[in-house]
LUMFI-761247 format. One record per residue (C-alpha): residue number from 0; x, y, z; residue in three letters. Coordinates in Angstrom, 3 decimals. Each point is the difference from the previous one (the first is absolute). Last residue first. Layout:
SITE  num         u         v         w  residu
SITE  NUM         X         Y         Z     ALA
...
This chain:
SITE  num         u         v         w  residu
SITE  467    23.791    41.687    17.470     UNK
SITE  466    -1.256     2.041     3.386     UNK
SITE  465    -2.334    -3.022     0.839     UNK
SITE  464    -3.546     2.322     0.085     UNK
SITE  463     1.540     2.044    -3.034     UNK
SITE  462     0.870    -2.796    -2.307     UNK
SITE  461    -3.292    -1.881     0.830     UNK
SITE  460    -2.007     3.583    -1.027     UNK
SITE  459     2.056     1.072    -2.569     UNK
SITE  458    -0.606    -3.607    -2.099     UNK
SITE  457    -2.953    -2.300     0.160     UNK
SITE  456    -2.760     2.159     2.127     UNK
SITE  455     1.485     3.060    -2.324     UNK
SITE  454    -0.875    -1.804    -3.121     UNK
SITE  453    -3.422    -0.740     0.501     UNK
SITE  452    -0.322     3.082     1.881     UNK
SITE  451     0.622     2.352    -3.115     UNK
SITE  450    -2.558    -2.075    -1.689     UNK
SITE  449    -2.464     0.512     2.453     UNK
SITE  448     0.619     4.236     0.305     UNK
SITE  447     0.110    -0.412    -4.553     UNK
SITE  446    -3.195    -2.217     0.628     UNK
SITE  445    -2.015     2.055     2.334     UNK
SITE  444    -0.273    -0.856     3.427     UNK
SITE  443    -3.304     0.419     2.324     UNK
SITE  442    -2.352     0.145    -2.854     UNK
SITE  441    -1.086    -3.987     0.858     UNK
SITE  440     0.891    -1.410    -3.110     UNK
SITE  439     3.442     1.621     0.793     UNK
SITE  438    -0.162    -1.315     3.461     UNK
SITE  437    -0.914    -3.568    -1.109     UNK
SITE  436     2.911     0.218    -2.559     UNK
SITE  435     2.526     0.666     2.796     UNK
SITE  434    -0.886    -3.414     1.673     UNK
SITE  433    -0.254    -1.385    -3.066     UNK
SITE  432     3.379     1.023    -0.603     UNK
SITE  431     1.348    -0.892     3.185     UNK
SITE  430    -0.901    -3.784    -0.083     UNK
SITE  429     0.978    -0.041    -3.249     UNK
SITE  428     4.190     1.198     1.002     UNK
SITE  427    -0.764    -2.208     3.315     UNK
SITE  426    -0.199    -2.960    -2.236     UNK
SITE  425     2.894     1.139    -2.515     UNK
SITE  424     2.336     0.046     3.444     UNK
SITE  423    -1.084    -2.976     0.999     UNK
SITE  422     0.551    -1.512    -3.016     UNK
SITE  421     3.323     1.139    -0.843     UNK
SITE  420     1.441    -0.876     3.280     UNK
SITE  419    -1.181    -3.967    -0.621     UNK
SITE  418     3.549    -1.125    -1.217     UNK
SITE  417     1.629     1.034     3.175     UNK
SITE  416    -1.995    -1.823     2.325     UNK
SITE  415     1.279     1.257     2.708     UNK
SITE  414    -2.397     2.910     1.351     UNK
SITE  413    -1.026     2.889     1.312     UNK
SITE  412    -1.595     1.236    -3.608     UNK
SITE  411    -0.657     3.880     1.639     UNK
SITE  410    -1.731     2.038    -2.017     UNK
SITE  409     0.399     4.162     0.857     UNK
SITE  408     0.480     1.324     3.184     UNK
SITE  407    -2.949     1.805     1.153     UNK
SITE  406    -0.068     4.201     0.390     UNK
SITE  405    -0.124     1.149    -3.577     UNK
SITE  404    -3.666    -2.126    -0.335     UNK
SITE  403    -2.136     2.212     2.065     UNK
SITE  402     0.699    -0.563     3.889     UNK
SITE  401    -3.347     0.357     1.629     UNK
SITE  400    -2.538    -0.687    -2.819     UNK
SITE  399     2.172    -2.446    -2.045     UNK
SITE  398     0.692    -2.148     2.556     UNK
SITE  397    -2.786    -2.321     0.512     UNK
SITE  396    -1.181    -0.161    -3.575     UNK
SITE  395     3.413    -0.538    -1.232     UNK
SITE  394     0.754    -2.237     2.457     UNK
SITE  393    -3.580    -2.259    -0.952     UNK
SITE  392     1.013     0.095    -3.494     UNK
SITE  391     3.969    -1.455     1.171     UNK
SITE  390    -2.487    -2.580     2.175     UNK
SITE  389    -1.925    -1.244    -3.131     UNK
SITE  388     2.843    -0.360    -2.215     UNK
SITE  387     2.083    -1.846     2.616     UNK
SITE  386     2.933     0.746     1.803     UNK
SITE  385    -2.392    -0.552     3.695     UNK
SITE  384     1.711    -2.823     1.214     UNK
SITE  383     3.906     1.585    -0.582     UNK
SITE  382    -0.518     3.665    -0.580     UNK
SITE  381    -2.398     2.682    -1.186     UNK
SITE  380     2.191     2.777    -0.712     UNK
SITE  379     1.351     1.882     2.589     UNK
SITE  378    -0.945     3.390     1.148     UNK
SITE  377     2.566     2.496     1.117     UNK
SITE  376     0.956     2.153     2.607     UNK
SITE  375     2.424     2.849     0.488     UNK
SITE  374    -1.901     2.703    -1.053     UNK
SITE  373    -2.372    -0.887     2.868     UNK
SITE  372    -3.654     0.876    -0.773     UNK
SITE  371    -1.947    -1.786    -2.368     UNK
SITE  370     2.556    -2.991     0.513     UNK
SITE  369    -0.737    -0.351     3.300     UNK
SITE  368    -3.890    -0.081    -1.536     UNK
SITE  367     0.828    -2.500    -2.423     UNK
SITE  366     1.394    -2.130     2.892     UNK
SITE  365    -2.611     0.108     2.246     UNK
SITE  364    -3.317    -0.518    -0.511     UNK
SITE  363    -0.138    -0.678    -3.329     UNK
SITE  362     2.833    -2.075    -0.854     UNK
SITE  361     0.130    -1.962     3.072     UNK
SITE  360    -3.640    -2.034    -0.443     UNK
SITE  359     2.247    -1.615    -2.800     UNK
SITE  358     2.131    -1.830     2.556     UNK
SITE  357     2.772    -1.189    -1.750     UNK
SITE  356     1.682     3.004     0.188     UNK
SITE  355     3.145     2.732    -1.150     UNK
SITE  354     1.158     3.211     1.069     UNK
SITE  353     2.773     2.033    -1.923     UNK
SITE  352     2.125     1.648     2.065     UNK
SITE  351     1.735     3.118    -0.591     UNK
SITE  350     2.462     2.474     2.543     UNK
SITE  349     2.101     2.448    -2.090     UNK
SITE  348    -1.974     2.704    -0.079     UNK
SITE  347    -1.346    -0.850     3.141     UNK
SITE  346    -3.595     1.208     0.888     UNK
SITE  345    -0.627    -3.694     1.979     UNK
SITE  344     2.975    -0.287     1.248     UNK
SITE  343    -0.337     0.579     3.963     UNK
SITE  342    -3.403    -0.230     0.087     UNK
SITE  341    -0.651    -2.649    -2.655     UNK
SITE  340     2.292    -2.273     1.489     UNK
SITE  339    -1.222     0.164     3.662     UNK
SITE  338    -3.684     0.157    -1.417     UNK
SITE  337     0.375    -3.470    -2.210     UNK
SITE  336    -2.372    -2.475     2.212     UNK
SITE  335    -2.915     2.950     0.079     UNK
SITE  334    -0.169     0.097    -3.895     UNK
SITE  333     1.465    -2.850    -0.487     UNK
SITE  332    -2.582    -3.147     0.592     UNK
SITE  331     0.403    -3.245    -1.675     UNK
SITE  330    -2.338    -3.705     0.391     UNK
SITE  329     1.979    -2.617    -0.457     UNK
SITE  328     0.485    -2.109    -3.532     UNK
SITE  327     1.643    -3.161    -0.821     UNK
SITE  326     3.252    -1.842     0.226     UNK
SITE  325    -0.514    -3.252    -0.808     UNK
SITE  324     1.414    -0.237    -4.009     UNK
SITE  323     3.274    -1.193     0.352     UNK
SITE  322     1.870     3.033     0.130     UNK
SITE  321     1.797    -1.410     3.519     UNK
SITE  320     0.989    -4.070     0.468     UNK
SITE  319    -0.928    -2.758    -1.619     UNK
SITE  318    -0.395    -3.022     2.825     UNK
SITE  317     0.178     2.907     2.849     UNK
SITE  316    -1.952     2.480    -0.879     UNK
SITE  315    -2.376    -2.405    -1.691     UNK
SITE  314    -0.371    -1.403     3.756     UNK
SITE  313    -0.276     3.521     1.697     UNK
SITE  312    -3.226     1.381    -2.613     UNK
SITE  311    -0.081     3.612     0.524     UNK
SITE  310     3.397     0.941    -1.870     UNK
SITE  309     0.034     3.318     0.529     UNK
SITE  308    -3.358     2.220     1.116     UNK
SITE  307    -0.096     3.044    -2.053     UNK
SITE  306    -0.966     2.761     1.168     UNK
SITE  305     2.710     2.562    -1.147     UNK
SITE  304     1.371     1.193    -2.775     UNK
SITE  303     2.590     2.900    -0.541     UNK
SITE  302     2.203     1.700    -2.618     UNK
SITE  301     2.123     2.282     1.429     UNK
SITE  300     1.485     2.280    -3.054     UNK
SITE  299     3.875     0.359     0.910     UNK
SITE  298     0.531     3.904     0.681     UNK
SITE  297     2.987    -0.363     2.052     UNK
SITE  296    -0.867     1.512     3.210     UNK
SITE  295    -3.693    -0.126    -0.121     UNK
SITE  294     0.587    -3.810    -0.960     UNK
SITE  293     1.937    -0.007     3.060     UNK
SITE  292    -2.928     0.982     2.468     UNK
SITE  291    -2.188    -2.312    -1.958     UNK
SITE  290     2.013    -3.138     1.165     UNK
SITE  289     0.580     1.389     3.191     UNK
SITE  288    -3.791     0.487     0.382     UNK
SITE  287    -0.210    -3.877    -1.371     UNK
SITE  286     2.208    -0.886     2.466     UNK
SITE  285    -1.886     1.441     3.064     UNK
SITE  284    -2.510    -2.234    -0.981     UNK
SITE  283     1.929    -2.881     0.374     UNK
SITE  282     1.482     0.523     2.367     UNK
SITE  281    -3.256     0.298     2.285     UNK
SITE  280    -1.166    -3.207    -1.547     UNK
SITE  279     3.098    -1.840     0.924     UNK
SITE  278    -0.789     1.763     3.374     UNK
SITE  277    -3.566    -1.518     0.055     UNK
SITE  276     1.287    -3.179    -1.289     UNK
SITE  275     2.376    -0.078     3.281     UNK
SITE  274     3.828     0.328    -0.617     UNK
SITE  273     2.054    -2.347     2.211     UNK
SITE  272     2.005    -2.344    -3.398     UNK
SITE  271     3.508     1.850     1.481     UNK
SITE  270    -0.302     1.522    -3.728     UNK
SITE  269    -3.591     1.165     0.770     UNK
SITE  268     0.849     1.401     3.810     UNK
SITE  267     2.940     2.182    -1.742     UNK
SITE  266    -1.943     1.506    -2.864     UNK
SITE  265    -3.150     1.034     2.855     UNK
SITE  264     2.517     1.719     2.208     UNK
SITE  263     1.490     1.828    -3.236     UNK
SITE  262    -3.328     1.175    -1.234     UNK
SITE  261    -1.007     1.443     3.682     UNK
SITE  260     3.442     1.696     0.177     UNK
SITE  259    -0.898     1.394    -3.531     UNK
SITE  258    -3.612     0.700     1.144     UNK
SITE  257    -2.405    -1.537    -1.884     UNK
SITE  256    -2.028     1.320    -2.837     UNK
SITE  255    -3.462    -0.953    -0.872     UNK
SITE  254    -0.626    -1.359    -3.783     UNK
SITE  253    -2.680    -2.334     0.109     UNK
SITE  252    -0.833    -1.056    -3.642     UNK
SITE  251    -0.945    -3.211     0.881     UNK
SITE  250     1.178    -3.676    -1.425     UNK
SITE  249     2.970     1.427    -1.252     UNK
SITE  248     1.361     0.042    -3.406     UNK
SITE  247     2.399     2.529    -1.362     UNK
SITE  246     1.380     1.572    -3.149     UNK
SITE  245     2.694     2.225    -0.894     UNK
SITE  244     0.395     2.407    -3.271     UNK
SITE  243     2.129     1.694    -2.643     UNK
SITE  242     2.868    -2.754     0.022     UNK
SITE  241     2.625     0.824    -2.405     UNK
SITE  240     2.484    -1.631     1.420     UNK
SITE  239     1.906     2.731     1.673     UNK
SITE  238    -3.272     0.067     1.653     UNK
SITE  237     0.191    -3.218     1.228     UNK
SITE  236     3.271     0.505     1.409     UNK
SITE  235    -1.058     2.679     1.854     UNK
SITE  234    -2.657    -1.759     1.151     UNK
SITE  233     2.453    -2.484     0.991     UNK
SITE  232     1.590     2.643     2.266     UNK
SITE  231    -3.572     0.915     1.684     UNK
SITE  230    -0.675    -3.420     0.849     UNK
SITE  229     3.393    -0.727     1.724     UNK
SITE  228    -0.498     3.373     1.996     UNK
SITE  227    -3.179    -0.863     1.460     UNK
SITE  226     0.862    -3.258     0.807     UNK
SITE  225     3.034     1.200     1.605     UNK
SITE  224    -2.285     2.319     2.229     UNK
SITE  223    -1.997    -3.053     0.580     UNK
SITE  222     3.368    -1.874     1.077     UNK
SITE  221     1.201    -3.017    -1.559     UNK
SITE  220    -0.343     1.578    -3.314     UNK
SITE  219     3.668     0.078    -0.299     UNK
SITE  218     1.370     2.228    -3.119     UNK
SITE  217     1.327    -1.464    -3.263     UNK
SITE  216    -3.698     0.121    -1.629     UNK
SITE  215     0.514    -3.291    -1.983     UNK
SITE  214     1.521    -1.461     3.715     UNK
SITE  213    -2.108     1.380     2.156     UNK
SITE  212    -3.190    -0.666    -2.338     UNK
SITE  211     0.680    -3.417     0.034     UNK
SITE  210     0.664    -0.236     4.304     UNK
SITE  209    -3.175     1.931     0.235     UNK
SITE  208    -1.532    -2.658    -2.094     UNK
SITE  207     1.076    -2.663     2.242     UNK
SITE  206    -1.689     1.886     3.027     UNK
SITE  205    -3.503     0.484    -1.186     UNK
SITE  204     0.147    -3.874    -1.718     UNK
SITE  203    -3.509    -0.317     1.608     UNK
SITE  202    -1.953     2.465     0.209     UNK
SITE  201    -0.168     2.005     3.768     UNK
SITE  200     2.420     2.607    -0.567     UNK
SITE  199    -2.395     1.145    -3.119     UNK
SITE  198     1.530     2.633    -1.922     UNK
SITE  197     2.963    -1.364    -1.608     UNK
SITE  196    -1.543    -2.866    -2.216     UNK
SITE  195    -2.457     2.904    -1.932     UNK
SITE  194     3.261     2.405    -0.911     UNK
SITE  193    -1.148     0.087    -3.584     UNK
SITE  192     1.839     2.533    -2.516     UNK
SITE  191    -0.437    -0.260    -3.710     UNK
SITE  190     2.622    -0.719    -2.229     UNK
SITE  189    -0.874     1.750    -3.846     UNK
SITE  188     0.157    -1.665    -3.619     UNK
SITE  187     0.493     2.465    -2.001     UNK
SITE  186    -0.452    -0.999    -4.105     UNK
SITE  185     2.860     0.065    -2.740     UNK
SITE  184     1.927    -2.680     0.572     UNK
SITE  183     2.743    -0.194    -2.786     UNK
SITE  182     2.536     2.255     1.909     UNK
SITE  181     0.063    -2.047     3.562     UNK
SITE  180     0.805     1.602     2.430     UNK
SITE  179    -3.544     0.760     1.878     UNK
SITE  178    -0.493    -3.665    -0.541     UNK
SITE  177     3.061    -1.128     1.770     UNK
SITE  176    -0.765     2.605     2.640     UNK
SITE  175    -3.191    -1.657     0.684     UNK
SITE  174     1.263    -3.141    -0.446     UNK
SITE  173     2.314     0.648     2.957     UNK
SITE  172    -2.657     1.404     2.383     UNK
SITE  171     1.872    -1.312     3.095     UNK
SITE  170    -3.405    -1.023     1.625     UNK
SITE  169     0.330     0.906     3.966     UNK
SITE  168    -2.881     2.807    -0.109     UNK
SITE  167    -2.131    -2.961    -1.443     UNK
SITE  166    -1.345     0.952    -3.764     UNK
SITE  165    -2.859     0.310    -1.830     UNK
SITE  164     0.362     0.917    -3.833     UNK
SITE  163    -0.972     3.158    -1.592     UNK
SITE  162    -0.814    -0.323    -3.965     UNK
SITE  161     0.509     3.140    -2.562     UNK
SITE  160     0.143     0.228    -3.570     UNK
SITE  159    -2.459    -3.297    -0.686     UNK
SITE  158    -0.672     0.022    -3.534     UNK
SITE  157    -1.299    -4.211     0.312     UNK
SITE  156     1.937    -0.604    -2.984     UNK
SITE  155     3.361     1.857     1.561     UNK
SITE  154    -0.785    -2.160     3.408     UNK
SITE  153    -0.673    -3.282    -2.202     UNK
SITE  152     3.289     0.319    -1.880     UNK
SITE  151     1.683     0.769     3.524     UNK
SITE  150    -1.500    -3.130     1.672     UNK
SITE  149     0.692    -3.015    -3.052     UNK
SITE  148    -2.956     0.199    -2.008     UNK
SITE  147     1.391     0.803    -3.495     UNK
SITE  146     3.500    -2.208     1.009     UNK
SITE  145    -2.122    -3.016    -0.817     UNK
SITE  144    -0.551    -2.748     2.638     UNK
SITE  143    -2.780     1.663     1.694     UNK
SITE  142    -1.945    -0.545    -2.942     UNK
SITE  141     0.495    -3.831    -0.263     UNK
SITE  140    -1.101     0.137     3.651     UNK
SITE  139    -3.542     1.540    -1.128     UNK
SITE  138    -0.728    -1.815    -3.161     UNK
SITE  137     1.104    -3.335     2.294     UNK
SITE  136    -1.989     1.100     2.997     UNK
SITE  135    -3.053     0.722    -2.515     UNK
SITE  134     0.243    -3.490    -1.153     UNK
SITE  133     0.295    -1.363     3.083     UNK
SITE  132    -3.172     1.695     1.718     UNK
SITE  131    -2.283    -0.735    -2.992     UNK
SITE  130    -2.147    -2.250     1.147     UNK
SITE  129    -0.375     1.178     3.907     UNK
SITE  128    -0.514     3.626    -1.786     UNK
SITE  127     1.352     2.876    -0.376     UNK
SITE  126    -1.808     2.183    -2.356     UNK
SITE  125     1.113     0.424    -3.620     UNK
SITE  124     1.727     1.868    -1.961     UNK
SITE  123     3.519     0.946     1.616     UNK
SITE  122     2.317     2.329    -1.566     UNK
SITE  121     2.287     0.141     2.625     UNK
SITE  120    -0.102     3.534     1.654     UNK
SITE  119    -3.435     1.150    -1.836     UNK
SITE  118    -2.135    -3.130     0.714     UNK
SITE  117     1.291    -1.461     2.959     UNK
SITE  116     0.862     3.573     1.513     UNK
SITE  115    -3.750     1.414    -0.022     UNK
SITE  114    -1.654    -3.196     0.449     UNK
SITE  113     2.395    -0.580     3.015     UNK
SITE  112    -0.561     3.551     1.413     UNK
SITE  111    -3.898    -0.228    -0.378     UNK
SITE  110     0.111    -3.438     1.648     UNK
SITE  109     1.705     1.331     2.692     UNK
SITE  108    -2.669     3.233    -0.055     UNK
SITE  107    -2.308    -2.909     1.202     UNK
SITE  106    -3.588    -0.211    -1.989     UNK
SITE  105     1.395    -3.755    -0.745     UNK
SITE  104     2.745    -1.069     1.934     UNK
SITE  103    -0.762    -3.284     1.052     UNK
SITE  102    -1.256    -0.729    -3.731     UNK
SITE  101     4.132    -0.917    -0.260     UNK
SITE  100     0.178    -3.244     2.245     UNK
SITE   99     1.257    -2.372    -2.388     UNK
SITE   98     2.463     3.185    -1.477     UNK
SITE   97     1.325     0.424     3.109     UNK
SITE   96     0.358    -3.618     1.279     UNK
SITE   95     1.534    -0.384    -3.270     UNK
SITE   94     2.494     2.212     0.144     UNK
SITE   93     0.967    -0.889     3.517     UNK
SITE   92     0.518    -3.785    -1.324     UNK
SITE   91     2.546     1.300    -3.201     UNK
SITE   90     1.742     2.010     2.864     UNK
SITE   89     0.848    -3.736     1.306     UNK
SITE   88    -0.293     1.262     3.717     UNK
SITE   87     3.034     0.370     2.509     UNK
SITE   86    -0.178    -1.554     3.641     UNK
SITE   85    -0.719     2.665     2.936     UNK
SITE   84    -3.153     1.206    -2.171     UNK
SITE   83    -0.901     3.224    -1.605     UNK
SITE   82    -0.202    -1.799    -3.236     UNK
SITE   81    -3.375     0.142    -0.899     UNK
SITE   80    -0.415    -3.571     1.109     UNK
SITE   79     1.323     0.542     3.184     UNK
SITE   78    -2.424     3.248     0.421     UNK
SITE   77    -2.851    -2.145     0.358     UNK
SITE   76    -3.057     0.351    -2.339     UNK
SITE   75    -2.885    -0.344     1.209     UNK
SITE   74    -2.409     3.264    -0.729     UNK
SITE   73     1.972     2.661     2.452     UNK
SITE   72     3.155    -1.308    -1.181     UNK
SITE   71    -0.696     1.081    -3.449     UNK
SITE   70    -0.531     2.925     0.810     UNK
SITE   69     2.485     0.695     2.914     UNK
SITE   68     2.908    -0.777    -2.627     UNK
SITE   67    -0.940     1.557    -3.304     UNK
SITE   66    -0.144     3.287     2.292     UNK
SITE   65     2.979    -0.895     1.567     UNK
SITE   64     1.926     0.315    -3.303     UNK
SITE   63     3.679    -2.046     0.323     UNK
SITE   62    -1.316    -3.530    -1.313     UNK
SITE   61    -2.186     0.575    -2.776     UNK
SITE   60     1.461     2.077    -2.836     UNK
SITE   59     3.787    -0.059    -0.083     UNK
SITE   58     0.402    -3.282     1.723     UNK
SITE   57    -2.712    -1.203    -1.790     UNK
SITE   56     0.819     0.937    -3.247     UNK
SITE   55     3.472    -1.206     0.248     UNK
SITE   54     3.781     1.198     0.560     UNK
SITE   53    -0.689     3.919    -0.507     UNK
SITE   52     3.572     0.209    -2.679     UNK
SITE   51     2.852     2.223     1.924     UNK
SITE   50     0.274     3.673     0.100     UNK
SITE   49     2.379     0.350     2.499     UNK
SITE   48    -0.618     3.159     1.350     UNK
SITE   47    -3.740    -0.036    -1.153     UNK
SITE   46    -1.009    -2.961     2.335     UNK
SITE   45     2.554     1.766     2.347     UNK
SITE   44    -2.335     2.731     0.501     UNK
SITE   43    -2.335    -2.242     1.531     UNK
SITE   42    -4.009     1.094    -1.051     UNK
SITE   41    -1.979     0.673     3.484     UNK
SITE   40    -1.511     3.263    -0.900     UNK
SITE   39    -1.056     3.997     0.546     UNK
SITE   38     1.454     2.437    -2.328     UNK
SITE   37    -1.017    -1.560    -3.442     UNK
SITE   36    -0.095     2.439    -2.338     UNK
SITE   35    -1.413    -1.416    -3.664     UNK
SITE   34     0.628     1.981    -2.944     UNK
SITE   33    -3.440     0.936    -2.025     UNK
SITE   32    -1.326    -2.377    -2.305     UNK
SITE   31    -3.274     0.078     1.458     UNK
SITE   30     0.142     3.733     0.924     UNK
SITE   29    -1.833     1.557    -3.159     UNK
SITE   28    -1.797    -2.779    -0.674     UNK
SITE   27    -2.008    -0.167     3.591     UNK
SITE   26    -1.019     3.393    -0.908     UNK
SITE   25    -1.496    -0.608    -2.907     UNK
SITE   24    -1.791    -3.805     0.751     UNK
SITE   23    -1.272     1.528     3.353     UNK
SITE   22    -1.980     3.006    -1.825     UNK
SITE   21    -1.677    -2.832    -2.658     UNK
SITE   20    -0.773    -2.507     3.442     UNK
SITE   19    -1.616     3.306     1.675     UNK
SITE   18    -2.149     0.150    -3.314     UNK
SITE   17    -0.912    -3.973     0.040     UNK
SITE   16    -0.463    -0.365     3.279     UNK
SITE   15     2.042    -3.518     1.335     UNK
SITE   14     2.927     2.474     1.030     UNK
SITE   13     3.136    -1.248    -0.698     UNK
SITE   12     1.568    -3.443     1.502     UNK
SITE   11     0.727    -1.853    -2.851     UNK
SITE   10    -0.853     1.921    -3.329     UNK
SITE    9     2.504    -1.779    -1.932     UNK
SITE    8    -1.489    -3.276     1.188     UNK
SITE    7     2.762    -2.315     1.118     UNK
SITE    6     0.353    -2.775    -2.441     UNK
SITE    5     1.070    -3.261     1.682     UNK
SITE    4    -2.074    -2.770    -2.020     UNK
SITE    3    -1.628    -2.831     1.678     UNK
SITE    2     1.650    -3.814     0.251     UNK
SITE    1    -0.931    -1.967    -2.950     UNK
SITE    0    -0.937    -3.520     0.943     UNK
C-alpha cells in the first residue's frame, strides 16, 4: 500500500478567510526568504567547527529533540527504544519506532516542523509510515552522506547569519574561536552565557562545578566572593567571544539579595554539605540579583525563564538522565518575584532581560505589562510547551496591547535539532502575518505599517533586543 503524500499546503497556517488569507500571503512573501537570526538555541558550535557528515537520520532527527521524546513516550513508547537508553539502539530501530508511531503527532507543531523539514530539507514525498520507514531512512542517510548536507552546507542553505549557542561558564569555547577564524565561514555563530549549575548550593554536583569553573576561570570559587569573581572573568571571556547575551533557568524568579557576609556563611555550610533547602533557596535567589547586577555592568542581555519543574519523573532521571522529556511546566510569577532587580536596574541603560514562560496565564498579567513599562524588559517569544502556532497567536494577542510589538524579543527556535531551524522560524514567520493581516482587515494596521512589521519582527527587532 501507498503510504500518503507529504505536500504541505502553501497556504499552511494563514488565515482560513479568504481576504485576510490574500493580506497574509503578501506580507508573509516579503519576509519568507528573509535571513534567519537565531539568538536563542541549543545547536553545538563544534557541530559546525568540524563540519563532519550527521551520522544517521535518527541520530540527527529523533534521538536528541525532547519534544520527539516526551511524545512518543507519553503514548508507549520507552525511551530505550528511541535511543535514550543505557545500551545503544540500532538507529535503523529508532527510525522506525518514529515513523510506526507518526499519527502521534498530528495537530502538533512537531509534526508541523517534520512536514516542514522532511519535505523541503530532504526532498521527501511521502508520509512516514510503518511501511515505508526503511526506505525513507535509506533516501535520508544516503543524503547525509553527500558533502551538500554536511552542517555548514545546511547552515548557508538554511540563510542562517546569526545562531547563539548555550554554553557552561567553564566551556573553553574553542570551536567558537575556530569558527570565528575561519575565512570560508561566513555566518556568526555566538556563545551564550548560562551559569544555571552555580546557583543552587543545594544541586547536586554544586561543589565539583565550582572546582570546573575555578580552573577555566583561573580564580578560586571556593569562596562566594570568589564565585563572584570567577563568573565575572569568564564573562569576560564570553564576551571576547562574541557572546551578546546570558540565559538562566530557575524554578522561581525570586531575586532577594543577601548580605555578602550572609552569602559567604551560606557558601561555606553548602560545601561542608550543612546548607538547609531554605538557605540553598536563599542563595539562590540572591544569585540571580548578582547575576543581573553584572549584566548591568557589562551589558550582556539576561535572558531568563523560570517555572519549570526539572526532570519530574526520578526513575527516567536516573535510567536516561536530564532533557529527556519530564520536565514540565510550573506556574510563574515576576512581577512581585523580580522587584529587587527591577528596582535597582530596572531604568538601566545598560541593564536588559528578556523574560520568558511556560505559563501562558504570564503573558498578560505580568510580563507584557513589565515590559510596558521598564526599558529594560523584554517579552519572550512563546517558548518550549507553548512554541506552537496557536500559543505564538495567543502572545500576540496578549502582548500586543501593553508592550506593542518593539518591546518582545523576536522568535526564539530553543532548540537542537539543527535541521528543523528553518521551520520554526517559517512557522512563526505565518503565524505573524496572519496575525498582522487580521489587524489590517480590521483598520487597525494598514499594509505599508503591516508590511513594515513583517520585516521588523524578523530582523531590527531580534538584532536590537540581543545587541547583534
Amino acid at each position: 500500500m501507498t503510504s500518503a503524500p507529504l505536500t504541505p499546503h502553501p497556504d499552511r497556517l494563514l488565515p482560513a478567510d479568504p481576504g485576510v488569507r490574500r493580506i497574509a500571503r503578501a506580507l508573509y512573501a516579503e519576509v519568507a526568504d528573509a535571513p534567519i537570526l537565531s539568538p536563542h538555541g541549543h545547536v553545538d558550535a563544534a557541530l559546525l567547527a568540524d563540519d563532519l557528515p550527521f551520522p544517521d537520520p535518527a541520530t540527527l532527527l529523533i534521538t536528541p529533540d525532547h519534544y520527539v521524546l516526551r511524545l512518543l513516550h507519553a503514548t508507549g513508547t520507552s525511551l530505550d527504544a528511541l535511543g535514550r537508553g543505557p545500551a545503544p539502539a540500532d538507529p535503523r530501530d529508532v527510525w522506525r519506532a518514529f515513523c510506526t508511531n507518526w499519527d502521534v503527532f498530528l495537530g502538533t507543531p512537531v509534526r508541523y516542523w517534520f512536514e516542514t523539514s522532511l519535505s523541503e530539507v530532504f526532498g521527501v514525498t511521502e508520509q512516514p509510515s510503518a511501511g515505508n520507514a526503511d526506505e525513507l531512512y535509506d533516501h535520508i542517510d544516503g543524503q547525509l552522506r553527500t558533502d551538500a548536507f554536511r552542517p555548514r552546507a545546511l547552515f548557508e542553505r538554511f540563510r542562517i547569519e546569526v545562531l547563539a549557542t548555550t554554553d557552561d561558564p567553564a566551556a573553553d569555547l574553542g570551536a567558537h574561536a575556530r569558527l570565528r577564524e575561519d575565512p570560508s565561514f561566513r555566518g556568526r555563530v555566538l556563545p551564550t552565557f548560562r551559569a544555571d549549575r552555580y546557583m543552587d548550593p543545594g544541586a547536586p554536583g554544586w561543589a565539583s562545578a565550582l572546582d570546573e569553573l575555578s580552573a577555566s576561570a583561573g580564580v578560586d570559587a571556593g569562596s562566594r566572593a570568589g564565585l563572584l569573581a570567577a563568573l565575572r572573568a569568564r564573562r569576560e571571556a564570553f564576551l571576547a567571544a562574541g557572546a551578546t547575551a546570558t540565559d538562566t533557568g530557575v524554578l522561581d524568579a525570586g531575586s532577594d539579595p543577601l548580605a555578602p557576609a550572609e552569602a559567604e556563611r551560606i557558601h561555606a555550610a553548602a560545601l561542608r554539605g550543612e546548607a538547609t533547602p531554605a538557605e540553598a533557596v536563599a542563595y539562590r535567589r540572591d544569585m540571580l540579583y548578582r547575576l543581573a547586577e553584572m549584566a548591568a555592568e557589562d551589558g550582556l542581555v539576561m535572558q531568563l525563564h523560570s517555572g519549570v519543574i526539572r526532570n519530574h519523573h526520578r526513575a527516567t532521571l536516573e535510567r536516561f538522565g536530564p532533557d529527556s522529556g519530564h520536565d514540565l511546566p510550573d506556574v510563574a510569577a515576576f512581577t512581585r518575584p523580580l522587584t529587587p532587580i527591577l528596582e535597582a536596574f530596572g531604568t538601566s541603560e545598560t541593564f536588559r532581560m528578556v523574560l520568558f514562560t511556560v505559563d501562558e496565564t504570564a503573558f498578560s498579567r505580568e510580563i507584557a505589562p513589565l515590559a510596558g513599562f521598564y526599558p529594560s524588559v523584554y517579552a519572550g517569544a512563546p517558548w518550549w510547551f507553548i512554541d506552537t502556532p496557536d500559543a505564538i497567536g495567543r502572545f500576540r494577542r496578549a502582548v500586543t496591547d501593553s508592550a506593542g510589538f518593539v518591546k518582545t524579543s523576536g522568535f526564539i527556535d530553543d532548540t537542537r535539532a539543527f535541521c528543523s531551524i528553518p521551520a520554526r522560524h517559517d512557522m512563526s514567520r505565518r503565524v505573524d502575518a496572519g496575525y498582522l493581516a487580521g489587524l489590517v482587515a480590521e483598520h487597525r494596521l494598514d499594509e505599508g505599517q503591516a508590511l513594515v512589521l513583517a520585516h521588523r519582527l524578523v530582523d531590527d527587532i531580534p538584532r536590537a533586543t540581543f545587541r547583534l
